[in-house]
Structure formats: structure tokens, C-alpha cells
PQR file of N, CA, C, O and H, with PARSE charges and radii, in Angstrom:
ATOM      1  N   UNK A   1     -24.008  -2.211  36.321 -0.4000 1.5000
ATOM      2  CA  UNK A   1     -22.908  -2.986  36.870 -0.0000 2.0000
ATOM      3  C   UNK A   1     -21.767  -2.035  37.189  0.5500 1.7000
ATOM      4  O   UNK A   1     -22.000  -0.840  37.369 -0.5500 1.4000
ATOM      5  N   UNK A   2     -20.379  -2.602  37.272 -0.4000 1.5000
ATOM      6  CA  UNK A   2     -19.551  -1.457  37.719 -0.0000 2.0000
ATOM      7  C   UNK A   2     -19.036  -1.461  36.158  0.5500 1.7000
ATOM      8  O   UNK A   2     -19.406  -2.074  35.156 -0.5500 1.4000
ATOM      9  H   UNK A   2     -20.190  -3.572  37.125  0.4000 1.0000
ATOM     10  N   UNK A   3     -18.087  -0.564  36.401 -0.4000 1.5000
ATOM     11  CA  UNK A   3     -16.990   0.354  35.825 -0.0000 2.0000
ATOM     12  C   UNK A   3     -15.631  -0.500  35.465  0.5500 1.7000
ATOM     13  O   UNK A   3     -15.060  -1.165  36.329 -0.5500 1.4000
ATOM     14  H   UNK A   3     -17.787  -0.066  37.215  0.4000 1.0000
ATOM     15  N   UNK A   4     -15.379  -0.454  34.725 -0.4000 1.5000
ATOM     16  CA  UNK A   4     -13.785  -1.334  34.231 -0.0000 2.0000
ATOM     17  C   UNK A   4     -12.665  -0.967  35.357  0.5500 1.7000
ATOM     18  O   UNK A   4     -11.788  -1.714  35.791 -0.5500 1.4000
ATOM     19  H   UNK A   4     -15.843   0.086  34.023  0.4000 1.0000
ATOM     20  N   UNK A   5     -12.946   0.453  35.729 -0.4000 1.5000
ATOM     21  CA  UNK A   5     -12.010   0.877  36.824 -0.0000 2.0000
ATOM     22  C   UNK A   5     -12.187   0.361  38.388  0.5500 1.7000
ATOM     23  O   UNK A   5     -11.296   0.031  39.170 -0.5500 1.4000
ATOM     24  H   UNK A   5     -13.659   1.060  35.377  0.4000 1.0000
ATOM     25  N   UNK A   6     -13.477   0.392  38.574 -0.4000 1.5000
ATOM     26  CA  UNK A   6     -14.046  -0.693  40.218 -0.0000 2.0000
ATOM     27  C   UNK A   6     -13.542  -2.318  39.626  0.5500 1.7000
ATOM     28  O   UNK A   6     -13.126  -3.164  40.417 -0.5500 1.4000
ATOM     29  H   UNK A   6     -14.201   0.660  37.938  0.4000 1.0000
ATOM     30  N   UNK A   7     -13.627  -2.511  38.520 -0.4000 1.5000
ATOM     31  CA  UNK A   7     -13.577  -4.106  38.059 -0.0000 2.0000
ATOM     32  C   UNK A   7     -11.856  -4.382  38.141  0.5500 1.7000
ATOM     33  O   UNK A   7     -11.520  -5.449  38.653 -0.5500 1.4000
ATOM     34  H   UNK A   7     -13.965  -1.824  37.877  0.4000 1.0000
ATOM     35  N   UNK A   8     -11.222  -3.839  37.855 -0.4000 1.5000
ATOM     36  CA  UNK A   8      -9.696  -3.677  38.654 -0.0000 2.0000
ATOM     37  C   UNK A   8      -9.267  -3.717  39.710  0.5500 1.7000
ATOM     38  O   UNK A   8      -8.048  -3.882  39.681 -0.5500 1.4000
ATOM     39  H   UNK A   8     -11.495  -2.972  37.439  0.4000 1.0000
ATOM     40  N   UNK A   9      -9.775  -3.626  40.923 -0.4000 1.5000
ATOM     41  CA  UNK A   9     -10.091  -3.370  41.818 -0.0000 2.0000
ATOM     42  C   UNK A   9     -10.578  -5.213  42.924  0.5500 1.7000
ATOM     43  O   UNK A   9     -10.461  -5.538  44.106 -0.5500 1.4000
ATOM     44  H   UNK A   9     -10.766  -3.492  40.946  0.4000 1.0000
ATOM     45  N   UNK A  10     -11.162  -5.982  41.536 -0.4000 1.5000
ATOM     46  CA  UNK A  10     -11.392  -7.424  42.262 -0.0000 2.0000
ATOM     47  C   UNK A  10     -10.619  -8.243  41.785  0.5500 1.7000
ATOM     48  O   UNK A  10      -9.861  -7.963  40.856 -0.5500 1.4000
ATOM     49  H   UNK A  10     -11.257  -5.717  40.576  0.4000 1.0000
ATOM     50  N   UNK A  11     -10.687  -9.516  42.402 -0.4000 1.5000
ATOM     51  CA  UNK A  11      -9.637 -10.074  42.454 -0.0000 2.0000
ATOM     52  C   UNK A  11     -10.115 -11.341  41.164  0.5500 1.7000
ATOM     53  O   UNK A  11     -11.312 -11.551  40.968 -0.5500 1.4000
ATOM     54  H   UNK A  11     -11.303  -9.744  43.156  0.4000 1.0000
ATOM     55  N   UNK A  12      -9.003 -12.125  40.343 -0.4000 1.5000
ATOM     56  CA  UNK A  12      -9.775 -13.218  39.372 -0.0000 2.0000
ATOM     57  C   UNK A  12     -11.094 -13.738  40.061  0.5500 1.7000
ATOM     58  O   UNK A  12     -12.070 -13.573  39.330 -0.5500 1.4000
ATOM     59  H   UNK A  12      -8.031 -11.954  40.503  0.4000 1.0000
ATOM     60  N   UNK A  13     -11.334 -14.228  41.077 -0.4000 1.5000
ATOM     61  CA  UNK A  13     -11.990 -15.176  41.428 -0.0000 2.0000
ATOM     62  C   UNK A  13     -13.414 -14.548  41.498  0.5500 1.7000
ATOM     63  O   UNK A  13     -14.294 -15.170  40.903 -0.5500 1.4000
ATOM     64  H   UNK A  13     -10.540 -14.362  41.671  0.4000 1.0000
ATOM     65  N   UNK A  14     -13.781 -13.334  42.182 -0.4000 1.5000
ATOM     66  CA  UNK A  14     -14.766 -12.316  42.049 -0.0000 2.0000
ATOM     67  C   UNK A  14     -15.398 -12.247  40.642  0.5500 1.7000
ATOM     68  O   UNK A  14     -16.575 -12.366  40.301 -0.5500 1.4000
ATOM     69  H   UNK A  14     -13.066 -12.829  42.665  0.4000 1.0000
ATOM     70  N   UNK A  15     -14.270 -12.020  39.917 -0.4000 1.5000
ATOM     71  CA  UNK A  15     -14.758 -11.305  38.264 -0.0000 2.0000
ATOM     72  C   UNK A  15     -15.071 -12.942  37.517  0.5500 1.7000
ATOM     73  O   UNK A  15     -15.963 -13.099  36.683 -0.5500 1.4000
ATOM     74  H   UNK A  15     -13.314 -11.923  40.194  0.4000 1.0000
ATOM     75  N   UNK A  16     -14.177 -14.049  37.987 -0.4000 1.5000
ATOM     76  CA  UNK A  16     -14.921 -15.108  37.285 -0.0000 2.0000
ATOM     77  C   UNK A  16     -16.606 -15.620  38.062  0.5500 1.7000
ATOM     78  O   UNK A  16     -17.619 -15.925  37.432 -0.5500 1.4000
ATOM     79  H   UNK A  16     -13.452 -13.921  38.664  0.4000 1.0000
ATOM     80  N   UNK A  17     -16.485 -15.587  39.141 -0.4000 1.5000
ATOM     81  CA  UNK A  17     -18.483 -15.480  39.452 -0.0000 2.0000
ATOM     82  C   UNK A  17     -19.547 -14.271  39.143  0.5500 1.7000
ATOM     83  O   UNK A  17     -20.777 -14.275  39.186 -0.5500 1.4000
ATOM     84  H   UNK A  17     -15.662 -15.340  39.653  0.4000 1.0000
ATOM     85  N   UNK A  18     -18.736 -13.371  38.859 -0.4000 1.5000
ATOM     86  CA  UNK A  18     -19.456 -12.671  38.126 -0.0000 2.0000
ATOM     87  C   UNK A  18     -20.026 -13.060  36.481  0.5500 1.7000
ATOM     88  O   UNK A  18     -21.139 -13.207  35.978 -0.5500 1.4000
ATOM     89  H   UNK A  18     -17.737 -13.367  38.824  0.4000 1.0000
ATOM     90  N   UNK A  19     -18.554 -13.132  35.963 -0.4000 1.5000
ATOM     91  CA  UNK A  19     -18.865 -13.861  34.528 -0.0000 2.0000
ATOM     92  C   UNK A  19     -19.905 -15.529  34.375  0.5500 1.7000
ATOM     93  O   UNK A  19     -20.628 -16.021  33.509 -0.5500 1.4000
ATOM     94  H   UNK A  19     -17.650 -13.012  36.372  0.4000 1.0000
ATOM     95  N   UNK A  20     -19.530 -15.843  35.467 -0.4000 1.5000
ATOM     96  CA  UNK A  20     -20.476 -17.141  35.301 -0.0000 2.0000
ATOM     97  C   UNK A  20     -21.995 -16.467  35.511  0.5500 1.7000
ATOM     98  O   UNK A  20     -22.856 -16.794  34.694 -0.5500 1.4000
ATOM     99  H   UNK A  20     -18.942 -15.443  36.170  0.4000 1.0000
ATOM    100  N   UNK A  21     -22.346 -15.538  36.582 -0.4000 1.5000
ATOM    101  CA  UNK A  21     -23.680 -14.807  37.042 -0.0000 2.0000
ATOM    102  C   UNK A  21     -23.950 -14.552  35.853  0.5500 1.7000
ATOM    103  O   UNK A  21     -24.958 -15.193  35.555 -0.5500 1.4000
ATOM    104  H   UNK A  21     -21.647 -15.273  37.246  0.4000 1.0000
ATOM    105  N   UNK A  22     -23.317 -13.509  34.378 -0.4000 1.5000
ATOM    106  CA  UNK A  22     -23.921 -12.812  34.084 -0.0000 2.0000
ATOM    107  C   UNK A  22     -24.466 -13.997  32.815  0.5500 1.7000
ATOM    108  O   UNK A  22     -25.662 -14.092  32.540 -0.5500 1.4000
ATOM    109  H   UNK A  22     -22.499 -12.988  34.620  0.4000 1.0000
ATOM    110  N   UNK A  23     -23.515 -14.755  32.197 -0.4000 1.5000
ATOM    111  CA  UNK A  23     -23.562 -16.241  31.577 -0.0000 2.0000
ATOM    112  C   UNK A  23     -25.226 -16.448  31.384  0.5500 1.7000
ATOM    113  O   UNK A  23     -26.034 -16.173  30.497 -0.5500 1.4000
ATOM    114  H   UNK A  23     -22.543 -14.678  32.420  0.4000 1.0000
ATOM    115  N   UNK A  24     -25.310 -17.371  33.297 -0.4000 1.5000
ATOM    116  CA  UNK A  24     -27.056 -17.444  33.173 -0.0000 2.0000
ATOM    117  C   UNK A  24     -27.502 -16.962  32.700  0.5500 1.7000
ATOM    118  O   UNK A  24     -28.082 -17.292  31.666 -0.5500 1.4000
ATOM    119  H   UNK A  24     -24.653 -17.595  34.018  0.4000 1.0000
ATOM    120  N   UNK A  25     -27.459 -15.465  33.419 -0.4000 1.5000
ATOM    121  CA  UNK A  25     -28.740 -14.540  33.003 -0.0000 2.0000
ATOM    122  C   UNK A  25     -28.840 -14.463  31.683  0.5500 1.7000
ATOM    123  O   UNK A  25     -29.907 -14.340  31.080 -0.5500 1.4000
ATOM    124  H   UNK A  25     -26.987 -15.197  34.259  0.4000 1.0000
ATOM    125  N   UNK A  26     -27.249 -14.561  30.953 -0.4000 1.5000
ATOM    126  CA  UNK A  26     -28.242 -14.316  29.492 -0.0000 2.0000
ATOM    127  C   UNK A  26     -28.967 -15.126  28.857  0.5500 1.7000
ATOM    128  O   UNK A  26     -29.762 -14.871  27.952 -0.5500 1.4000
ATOM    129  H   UNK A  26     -26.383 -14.660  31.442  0.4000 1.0000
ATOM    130  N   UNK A  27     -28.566 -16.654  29.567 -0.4000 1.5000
ATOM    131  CA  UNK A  27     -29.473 -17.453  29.092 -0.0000 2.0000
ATOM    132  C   UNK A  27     -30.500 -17.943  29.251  0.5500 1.7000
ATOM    133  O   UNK A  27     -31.077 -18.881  28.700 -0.5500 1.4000
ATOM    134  H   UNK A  27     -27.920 -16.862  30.302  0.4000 1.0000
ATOM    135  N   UNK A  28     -30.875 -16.939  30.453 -0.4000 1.5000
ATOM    136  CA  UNK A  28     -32.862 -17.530  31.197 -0.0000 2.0000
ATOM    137  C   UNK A  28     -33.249 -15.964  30.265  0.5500 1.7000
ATOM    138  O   UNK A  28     -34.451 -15.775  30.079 -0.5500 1.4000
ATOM    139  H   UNK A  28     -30.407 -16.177  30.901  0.4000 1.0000
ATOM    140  N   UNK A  29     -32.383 -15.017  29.772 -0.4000 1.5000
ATOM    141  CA  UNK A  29     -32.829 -13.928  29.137 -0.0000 2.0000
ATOM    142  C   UNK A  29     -33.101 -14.329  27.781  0.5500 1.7000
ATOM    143  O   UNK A  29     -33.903 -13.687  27.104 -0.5500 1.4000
ATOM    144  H   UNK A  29     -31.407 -15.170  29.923  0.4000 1.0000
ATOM    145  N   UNK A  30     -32.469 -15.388  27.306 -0.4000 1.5000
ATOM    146  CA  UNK A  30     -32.513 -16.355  25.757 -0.0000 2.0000
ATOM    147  C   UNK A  30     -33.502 -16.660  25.880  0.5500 1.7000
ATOM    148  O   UNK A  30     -34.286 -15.916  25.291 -0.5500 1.4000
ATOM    149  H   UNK A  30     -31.817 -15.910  27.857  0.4000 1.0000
ATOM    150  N   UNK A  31     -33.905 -17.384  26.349 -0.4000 1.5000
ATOM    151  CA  UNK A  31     -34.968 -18.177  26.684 -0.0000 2.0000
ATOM    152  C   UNK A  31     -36.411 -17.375  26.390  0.5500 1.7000
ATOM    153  O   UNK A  31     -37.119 -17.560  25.401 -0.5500 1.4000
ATOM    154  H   UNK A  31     -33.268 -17.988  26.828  0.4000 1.0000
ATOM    155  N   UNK A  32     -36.763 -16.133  27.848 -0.4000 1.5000
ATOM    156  CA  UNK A  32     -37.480 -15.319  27.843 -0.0000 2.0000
ATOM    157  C   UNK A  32     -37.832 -14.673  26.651  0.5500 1.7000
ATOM    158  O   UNK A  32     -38.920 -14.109  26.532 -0.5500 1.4000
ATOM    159  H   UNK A  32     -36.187 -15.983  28.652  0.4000 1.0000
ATOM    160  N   UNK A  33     -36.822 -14.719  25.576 -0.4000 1.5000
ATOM    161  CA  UNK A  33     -36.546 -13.626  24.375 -0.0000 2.0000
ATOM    162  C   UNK A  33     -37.189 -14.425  23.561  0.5500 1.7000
ATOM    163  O   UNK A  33     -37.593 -13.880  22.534 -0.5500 1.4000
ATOM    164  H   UNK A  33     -35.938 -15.177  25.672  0.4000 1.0000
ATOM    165  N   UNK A  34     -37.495 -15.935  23.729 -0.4000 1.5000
ATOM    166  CA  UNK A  34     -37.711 -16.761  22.527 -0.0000 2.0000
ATOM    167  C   UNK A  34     -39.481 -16.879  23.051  0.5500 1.7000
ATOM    168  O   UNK A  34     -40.407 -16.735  22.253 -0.5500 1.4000
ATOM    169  H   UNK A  34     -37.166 -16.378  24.563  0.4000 1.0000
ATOM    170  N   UNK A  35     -39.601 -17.065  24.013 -0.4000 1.5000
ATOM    171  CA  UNK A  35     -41.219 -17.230  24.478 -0.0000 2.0000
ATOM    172  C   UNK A  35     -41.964 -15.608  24.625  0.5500 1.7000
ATOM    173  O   UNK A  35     -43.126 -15.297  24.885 -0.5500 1.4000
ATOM    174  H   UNK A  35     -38.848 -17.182  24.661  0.4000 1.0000
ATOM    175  N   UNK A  36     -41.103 -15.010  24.421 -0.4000 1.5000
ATOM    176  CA  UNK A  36     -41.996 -13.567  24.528 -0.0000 2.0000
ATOM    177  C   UNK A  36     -42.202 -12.631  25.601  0.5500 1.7000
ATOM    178  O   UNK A  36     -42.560 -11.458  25.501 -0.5500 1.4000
ATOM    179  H   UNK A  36     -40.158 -15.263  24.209  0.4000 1.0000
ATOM    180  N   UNK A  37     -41.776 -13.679  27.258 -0.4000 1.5000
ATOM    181  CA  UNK A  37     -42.141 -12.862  28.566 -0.0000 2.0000
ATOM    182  C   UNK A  37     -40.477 -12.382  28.658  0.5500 1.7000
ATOM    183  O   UNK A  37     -39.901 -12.764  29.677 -0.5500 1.4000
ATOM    184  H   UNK A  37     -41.485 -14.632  27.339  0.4000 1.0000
ATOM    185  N   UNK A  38     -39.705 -11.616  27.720 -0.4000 1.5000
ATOM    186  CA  UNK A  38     -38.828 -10.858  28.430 -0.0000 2.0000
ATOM    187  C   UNK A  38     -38.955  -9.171  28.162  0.5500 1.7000
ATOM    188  O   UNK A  38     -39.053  -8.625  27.063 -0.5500 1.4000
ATOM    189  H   UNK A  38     -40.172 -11.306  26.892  0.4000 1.0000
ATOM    190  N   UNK A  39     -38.922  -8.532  29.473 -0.4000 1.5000
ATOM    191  CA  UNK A  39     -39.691  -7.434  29.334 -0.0000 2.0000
ATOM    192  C   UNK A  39     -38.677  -6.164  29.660  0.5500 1.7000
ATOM    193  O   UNK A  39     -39.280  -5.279  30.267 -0.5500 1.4000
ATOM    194  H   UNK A  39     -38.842  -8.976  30.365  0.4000 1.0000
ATOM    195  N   UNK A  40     -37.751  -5.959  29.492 -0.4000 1.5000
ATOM    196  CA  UNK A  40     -36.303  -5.418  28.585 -0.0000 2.0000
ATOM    197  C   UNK A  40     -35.359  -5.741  27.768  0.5500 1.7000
ATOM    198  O   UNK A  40     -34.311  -6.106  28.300 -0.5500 1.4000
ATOM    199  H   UNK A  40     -37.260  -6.678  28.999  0.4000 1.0000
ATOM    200  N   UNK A  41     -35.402  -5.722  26.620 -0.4000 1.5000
ATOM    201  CA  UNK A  41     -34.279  -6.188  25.795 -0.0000 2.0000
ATOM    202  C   UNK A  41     -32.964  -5.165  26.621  0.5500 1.7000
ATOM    203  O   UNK A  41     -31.894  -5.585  27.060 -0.5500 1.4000
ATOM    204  H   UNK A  41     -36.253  -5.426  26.188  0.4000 1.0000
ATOM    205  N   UNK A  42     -33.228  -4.438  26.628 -0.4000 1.5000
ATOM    206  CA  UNK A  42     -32.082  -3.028  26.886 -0.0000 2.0000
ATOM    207  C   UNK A  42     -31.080  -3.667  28.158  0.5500 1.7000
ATOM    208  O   UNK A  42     -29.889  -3.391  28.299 -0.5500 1.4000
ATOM    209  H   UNK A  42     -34.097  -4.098  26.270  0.4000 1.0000
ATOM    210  N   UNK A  43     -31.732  -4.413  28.869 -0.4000 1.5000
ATOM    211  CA  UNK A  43     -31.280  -4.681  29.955 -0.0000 2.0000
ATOM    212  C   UNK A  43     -30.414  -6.075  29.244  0.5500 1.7000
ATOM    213  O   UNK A  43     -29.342  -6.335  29.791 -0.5500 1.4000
ATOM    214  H   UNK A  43     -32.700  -4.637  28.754  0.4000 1.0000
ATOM    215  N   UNK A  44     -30.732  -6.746  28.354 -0.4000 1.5000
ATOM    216  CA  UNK A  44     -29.941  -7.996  28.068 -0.0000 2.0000
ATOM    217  C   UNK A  44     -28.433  -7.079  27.041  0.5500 1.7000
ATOM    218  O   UNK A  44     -27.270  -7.462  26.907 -0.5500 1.4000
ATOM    219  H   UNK A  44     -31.603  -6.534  27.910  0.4000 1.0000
ATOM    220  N   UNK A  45     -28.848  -6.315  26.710 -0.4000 1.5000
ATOM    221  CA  UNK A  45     -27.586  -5.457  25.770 -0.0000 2.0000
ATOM    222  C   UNK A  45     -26.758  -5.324  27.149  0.5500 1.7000
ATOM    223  O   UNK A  45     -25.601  -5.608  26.835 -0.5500 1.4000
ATOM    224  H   UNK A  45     -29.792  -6.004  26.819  0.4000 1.0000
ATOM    225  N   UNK A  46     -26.788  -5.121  28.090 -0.4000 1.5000
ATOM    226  CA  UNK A  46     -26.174  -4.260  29.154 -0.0000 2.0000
ATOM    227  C   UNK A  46     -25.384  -4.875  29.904  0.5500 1.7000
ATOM    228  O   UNK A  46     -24.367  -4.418  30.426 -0.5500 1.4000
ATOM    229  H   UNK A  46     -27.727  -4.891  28.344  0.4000 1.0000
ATOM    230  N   UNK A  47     -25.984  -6.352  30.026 -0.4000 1.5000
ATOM    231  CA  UNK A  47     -25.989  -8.103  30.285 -0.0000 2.0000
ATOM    232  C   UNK A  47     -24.606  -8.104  29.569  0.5500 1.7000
ATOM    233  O   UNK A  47     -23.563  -8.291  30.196 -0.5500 1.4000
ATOM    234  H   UNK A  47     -26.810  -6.722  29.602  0.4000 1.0000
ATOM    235  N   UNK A  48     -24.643  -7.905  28.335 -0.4000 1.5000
ATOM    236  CA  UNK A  48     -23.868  -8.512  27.454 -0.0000 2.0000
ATOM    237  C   UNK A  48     -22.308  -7.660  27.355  0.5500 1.7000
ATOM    238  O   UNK A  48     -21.225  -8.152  27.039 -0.5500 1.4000
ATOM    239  H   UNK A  48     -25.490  -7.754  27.826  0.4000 1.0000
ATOM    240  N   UNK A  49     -22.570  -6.425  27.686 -0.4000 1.5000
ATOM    241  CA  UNK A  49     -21.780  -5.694  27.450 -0.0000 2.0000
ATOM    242  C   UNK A  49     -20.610  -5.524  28.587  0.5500 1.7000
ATOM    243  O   UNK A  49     -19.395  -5.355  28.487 -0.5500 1.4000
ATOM    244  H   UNK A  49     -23.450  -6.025  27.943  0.4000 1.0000
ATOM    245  N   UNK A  50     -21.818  -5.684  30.126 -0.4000 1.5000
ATOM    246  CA  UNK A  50     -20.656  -6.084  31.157 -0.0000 2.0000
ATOM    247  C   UNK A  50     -19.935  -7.319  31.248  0.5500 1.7000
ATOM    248  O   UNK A  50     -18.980  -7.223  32.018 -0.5500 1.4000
ATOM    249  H   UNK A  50     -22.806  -5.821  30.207  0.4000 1.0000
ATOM    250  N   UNK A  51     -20.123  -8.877  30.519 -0.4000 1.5000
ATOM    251  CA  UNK A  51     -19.328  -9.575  30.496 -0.0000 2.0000
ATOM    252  C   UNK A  51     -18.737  -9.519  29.618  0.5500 1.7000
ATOM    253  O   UNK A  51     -18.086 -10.551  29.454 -0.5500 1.4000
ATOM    254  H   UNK A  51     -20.899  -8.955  29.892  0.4000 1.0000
ATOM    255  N   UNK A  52     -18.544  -8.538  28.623 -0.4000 1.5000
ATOM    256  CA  UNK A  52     -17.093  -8.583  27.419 -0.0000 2.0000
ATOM    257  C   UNK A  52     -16.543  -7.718  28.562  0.5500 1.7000
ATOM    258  O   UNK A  52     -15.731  -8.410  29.175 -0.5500 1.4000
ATOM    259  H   UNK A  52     -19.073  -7.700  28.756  0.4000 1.0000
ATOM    260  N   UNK A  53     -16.637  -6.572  29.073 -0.4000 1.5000
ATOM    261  CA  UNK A  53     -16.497  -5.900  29.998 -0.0000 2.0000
ATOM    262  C   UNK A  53     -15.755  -6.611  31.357  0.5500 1.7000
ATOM    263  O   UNK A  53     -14.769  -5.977  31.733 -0.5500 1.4000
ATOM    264  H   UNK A  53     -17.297  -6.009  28.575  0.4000 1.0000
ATOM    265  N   UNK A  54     -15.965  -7.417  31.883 -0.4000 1.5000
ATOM    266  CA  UNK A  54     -15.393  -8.320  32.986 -0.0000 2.0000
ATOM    267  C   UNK A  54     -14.737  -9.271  31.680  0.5500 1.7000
ATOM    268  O   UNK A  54     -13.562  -8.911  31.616 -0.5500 1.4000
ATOM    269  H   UNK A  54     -16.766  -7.933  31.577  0.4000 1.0000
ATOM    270  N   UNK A  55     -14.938 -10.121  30.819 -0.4000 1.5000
ATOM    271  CA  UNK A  55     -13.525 -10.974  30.393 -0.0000 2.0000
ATOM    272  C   UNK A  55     -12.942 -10.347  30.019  0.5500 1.7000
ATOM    273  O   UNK A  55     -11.836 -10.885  29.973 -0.5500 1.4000
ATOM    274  H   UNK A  55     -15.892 -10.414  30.871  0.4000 1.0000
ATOM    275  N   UNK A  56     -12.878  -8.975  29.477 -0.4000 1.5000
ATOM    276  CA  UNK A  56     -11.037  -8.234  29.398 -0.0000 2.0000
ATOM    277  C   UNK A  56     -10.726  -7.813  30.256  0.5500 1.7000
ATOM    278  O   UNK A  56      -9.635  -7.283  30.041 -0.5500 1.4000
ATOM    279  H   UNK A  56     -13.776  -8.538  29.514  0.4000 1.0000
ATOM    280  N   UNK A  57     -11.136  -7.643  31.593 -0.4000 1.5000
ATOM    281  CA  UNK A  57     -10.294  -7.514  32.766 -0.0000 2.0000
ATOM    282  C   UNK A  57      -9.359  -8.681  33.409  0.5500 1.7000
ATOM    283  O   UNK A  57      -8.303  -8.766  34.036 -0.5500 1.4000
ATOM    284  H   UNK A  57     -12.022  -8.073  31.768  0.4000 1.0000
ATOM    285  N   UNK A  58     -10.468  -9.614  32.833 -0.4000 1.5000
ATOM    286  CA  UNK A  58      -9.919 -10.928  33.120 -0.0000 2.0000
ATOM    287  C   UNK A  58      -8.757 -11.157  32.113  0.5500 1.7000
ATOM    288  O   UNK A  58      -8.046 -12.118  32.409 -0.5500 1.4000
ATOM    289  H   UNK A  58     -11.326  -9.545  32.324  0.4000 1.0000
ATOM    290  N   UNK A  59      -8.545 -10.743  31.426 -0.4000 1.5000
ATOM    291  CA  UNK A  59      -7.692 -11.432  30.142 -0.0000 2.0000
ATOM    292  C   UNK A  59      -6.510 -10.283  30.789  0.5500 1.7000
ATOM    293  O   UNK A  59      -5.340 -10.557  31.057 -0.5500 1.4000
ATOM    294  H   UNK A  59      -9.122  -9.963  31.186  0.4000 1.0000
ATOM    295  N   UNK A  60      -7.149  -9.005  30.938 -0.4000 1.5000
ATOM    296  CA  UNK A  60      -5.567  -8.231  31.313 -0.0000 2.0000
ATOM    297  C   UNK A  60      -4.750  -8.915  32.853  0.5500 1.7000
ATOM    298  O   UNK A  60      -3.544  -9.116  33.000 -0.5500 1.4000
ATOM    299  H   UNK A  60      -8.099  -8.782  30.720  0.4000 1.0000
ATOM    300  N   UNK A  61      -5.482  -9.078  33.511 -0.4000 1.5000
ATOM    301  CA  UNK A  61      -5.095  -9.674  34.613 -0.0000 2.0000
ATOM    302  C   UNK A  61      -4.115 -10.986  34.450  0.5500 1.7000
ATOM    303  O   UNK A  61      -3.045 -10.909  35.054 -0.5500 1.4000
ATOM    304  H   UNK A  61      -6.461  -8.915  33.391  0.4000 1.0000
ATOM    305  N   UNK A  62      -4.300 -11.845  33.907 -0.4000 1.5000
ATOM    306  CA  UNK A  62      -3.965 -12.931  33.302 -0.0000 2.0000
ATOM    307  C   UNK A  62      -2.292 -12.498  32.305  0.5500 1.7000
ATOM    308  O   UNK A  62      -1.249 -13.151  32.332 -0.5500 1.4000
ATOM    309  H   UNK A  62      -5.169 -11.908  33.417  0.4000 1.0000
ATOM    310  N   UNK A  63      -2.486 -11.619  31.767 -0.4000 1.5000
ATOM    311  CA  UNK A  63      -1.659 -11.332  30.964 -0.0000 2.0000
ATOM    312  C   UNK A  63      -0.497 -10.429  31.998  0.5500 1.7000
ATOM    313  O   UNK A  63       0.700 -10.699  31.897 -0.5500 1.4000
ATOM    314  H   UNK A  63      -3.333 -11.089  31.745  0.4000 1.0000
ATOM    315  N   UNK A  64      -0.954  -9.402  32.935 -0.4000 1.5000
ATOM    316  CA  UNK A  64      -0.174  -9.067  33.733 -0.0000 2.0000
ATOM    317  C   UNK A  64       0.875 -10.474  34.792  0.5500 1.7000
ATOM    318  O   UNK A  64       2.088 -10.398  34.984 -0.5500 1.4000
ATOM    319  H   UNK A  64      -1.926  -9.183  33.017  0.4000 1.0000
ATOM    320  N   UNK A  65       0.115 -11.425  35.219 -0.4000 1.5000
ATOM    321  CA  UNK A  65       0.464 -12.187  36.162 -0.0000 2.0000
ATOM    322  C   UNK A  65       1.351 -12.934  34.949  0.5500 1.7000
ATOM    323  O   UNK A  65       2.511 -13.160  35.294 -0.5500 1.4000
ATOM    324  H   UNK A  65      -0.871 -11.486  35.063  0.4000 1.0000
ATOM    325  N   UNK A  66       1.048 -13.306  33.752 -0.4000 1.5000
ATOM    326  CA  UNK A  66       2.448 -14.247  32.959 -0.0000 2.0000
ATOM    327  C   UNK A  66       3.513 -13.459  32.763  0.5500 1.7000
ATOM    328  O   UNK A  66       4.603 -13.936  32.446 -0.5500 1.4000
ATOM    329  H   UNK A  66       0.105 -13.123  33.472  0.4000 1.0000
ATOM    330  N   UNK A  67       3.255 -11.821  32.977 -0.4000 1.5000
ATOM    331  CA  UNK A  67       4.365 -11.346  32.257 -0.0000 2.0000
ATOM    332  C   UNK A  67       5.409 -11.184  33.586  0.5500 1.7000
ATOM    333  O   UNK A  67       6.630 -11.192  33.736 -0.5500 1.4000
ATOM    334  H   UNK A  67       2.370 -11.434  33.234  0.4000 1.0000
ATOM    335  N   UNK A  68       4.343 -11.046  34.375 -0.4000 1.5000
ATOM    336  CA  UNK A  68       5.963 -10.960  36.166 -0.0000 2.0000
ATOM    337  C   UNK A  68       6.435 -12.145  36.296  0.5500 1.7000
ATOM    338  O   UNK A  68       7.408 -12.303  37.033 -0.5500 1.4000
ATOM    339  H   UNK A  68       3.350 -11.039  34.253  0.4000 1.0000
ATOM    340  N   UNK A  69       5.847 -13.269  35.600 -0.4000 1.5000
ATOM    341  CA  UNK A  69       6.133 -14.603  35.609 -0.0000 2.0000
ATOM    342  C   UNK A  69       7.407 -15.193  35.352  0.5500 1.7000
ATOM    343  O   UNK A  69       7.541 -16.416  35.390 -0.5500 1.4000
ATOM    344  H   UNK A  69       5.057 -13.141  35.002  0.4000 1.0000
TER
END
């Protein structure tokens, strides 16, 4: 995925369909994980790591726009 620094770079609305994209996936990756046909875990860590990754961009963003507020 990208970089916290490209993820600065989009605008809320971008980084929240992203966060909803990555959401699913982890949960058709839940799923997969529970029946046996998922065939990278590594890739669901990575899943996971870019949406903490995109909601603190989101949260700084948010926090920038109340404070010019």
C-alpha cells in the first residue's frame, strides 16, 4: 500500500474508501482464515497494518481541520 507520507497527500474522502476497502478485505480474509483457503496470512498482517496506518492519518487530518477551526 502507500506510505503515511503519499497518504497525506489524499484527501478525507479517498483515505475513508480506502479504510472501508481494506475493512472487507479483512473480513472475506476472516472468513478464509476460519475455513482454511486463505493462502497468506502475511498479507492479512499488512491488511491490518495499512488501516491503523490510514485511520491516523485520518485522525491527524481531523484534528488539524478543528484546530484552524
Amino acid at each position: 500500500m502507500a506510505t503515511a507520507k503519499e497518504l497525506h497527500d489524499l484527501t478525507l474522502e479517498d483515505l475513508n474508501r480506502r479504510a472501508a476497502d481494506l475493512r472487507e478485505s479483512l473480513f472475506k480474509d476472516r472468513l478464509k482464515l476460519r475455513t482454511g483457503a486463505l493462502e497468506s496470512p502475511a498479507k492479512r498482517t499488512e491488511a491490518r497494518r495499512d488501516l491503523a496506518r490510514i485511520l491516523t492519518v485520518i485522525t491527524q487530518k481531523e484534528k488539524a481541520a478543528a484546530a484552524k477551526a
